[in-house]
N, C-alpha and C positions, 0 to 999 in steps of 0.2 A: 747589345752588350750592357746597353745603362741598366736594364733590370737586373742581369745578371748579376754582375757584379754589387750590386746594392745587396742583394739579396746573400751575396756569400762575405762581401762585411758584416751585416749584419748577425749573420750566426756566427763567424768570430768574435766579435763584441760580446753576446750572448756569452759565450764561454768564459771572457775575461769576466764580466760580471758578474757572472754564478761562479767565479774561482776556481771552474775546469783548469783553466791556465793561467798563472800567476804571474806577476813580476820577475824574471830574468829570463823565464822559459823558451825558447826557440823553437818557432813554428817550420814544421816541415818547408821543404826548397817549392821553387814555385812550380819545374817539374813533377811534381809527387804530388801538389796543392791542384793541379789540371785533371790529372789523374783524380782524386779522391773527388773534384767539384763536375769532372766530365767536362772541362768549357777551356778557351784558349788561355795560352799567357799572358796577353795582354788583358784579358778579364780580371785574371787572378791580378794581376799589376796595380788594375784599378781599385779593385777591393782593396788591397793592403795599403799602398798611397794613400786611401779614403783613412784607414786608422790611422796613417804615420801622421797626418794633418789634424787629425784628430786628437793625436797626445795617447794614443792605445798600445801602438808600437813606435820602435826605432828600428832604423835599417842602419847594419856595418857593414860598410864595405868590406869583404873579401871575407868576412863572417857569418853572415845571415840576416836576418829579422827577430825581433822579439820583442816580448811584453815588458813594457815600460811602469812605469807608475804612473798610472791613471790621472790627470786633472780634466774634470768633465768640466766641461762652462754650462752648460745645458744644465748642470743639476747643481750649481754653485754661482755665481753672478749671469747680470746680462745688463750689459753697457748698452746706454740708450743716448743717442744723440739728438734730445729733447728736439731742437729747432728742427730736426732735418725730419723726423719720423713723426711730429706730433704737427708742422708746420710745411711737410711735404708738400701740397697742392698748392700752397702759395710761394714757392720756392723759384727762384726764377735765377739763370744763369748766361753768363758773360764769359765766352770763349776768349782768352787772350794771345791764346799761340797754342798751333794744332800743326805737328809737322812730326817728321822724321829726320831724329839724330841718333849720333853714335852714344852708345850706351856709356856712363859714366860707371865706376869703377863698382861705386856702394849700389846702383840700380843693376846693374849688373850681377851682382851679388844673390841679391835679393831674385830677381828672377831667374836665378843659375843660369844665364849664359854668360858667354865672355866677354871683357869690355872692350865698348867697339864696334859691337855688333849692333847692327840697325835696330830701333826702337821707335816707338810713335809718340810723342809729347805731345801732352794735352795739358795747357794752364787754362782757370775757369777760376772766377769771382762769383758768387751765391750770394741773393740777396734775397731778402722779405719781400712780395708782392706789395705793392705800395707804400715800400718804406725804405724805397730809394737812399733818401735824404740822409738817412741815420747810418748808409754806408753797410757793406759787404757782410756777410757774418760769417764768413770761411774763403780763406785763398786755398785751392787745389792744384797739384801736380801729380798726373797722373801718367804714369808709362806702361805702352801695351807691346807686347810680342810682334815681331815685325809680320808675322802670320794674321795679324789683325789690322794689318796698316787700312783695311778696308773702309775702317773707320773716318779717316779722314775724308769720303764723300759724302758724310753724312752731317746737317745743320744738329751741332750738339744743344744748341742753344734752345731746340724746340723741340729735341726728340731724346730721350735718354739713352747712356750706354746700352745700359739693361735691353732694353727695346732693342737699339742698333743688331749686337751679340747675337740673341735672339733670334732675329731675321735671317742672320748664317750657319747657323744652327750650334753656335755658340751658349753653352749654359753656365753662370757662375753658382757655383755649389757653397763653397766656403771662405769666410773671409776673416782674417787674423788680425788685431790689432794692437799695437805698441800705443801708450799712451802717455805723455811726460808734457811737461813744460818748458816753453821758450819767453824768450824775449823779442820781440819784433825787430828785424834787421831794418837798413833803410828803404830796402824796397819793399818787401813787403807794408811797412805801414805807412807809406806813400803810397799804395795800389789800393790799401783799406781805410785810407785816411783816418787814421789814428795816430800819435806819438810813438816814436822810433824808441823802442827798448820798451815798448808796454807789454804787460803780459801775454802771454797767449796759451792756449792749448795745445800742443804739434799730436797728431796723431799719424801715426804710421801705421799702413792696411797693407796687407798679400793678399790678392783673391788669386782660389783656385778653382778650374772649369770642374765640371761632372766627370773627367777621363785623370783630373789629380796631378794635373800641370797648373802649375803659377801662370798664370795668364798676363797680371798688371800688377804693380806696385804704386800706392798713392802715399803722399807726403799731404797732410791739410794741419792747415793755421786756423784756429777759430778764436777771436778775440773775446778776453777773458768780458770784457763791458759789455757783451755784445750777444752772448751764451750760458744758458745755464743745461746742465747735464745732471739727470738720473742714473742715479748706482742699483738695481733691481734683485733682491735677493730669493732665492728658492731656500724656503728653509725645509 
């Protein structure tokens, strides 16, 4: 199905792009969309999920699907978290609590189920490879679908998600992020040993698998002393 469906996104897209089909217009039902592609529902599913995540379409309930207005990030920024992609290999991590609780209301949300529902919690402190001393450069909270509670057998501290996911035949395809400013509460800058109300970075991620489900939600603090970030533009 993964090629499939890549492959009939992508000539959707195709069409928004060359202006075959515009902003408000309304693509045939996914019944007709089987027919016209010859392949199942849950094909055609994943294609369109792949644009809705994308910013191509919106889906209304009890209406249909249709072409939105387009914000590509691919042809307009790209947010780069200088320490973690250009300091990757020396990256080294500090699992604080790995378990299963019930889903809070806003994580909840965020992964569309209901609150309540089992979820797998993962906190992790990020540090520089021999620069222990200078203290954390990112607090993470990270919550997975209770379909992935698998995770909790695995040493995160040596092995990465990515990797873990992988092994079950788990793919992350796309990932969304919220970016703003906080001030460090008491615990967190007690766990990063820094001053309580000092600035920070909050960033807020959705990743979704290759089939166009939210898979995890992560919450990460990166202290403002402690990080710097590239803004990347395609002109």
């Amino acid at each position: 199905m993964k090629v499939l469906y890549k492959k009939i996104s992508n000539e959707i897209k195709s069409k928004i792009d060359n202006g075959e089909l515009v902003e408000g217009d309304m693509l045939p039902k996914e019944t007709e969309l089987c027919k016209m592609y010859n392949v199942s529902r849950p094909t055609i599913r994943a294609a369109l999920m792949q644009l809705v995540n994308l910013g191509y379409l919106v889906r209304i309930k009890g209406k249909g699907t249709f072409v939105k207005k387009t914000q590509i990030l691919e042809k307009t920024t790209l947010f780069i978290e200088s320490f973690y992609e250009e300091e990757k290999d020396r990256i080294k991590t500090e699992v604080l609590e790995f378990r299963t609780v019930p889903a809070e209301d806003h994580v909840a949300k965020q992964l569309e189920i209901k609150p309540g529902d089992p979820v797998t919690k993962l906190t992790r402190l990020r540090y520089l490879e021999d620069e222990f001393n200078t203290g954390p450069i990112v607090y993470t909270v990270s919550y997975f679908l209770d379909e992935l509670s698998f995770v909790q057998h695995y040493d995160l501290e040596k092995q990465t998600i990515d990797t873990t996911l992988r092994q079950h035949g788990v793919y992350r395809d796309i990932v969304e992020k919220e970016i703003m400013t906080e001030y460090l509460d008491a615990k967190k800058s007690r766990l990063m040993g820094v001053g309580e109300n000092d600035l920070a970075l909050f960033v807020k991620a959705i990743i979704w698998d290759k089939t166009g489900r939210k898979i995890e939600y992560a919450e990460s603090s990166y202290p403002a002393d402690r990080n710097k970030f590239i803004l990347r533009v395609r002109l």
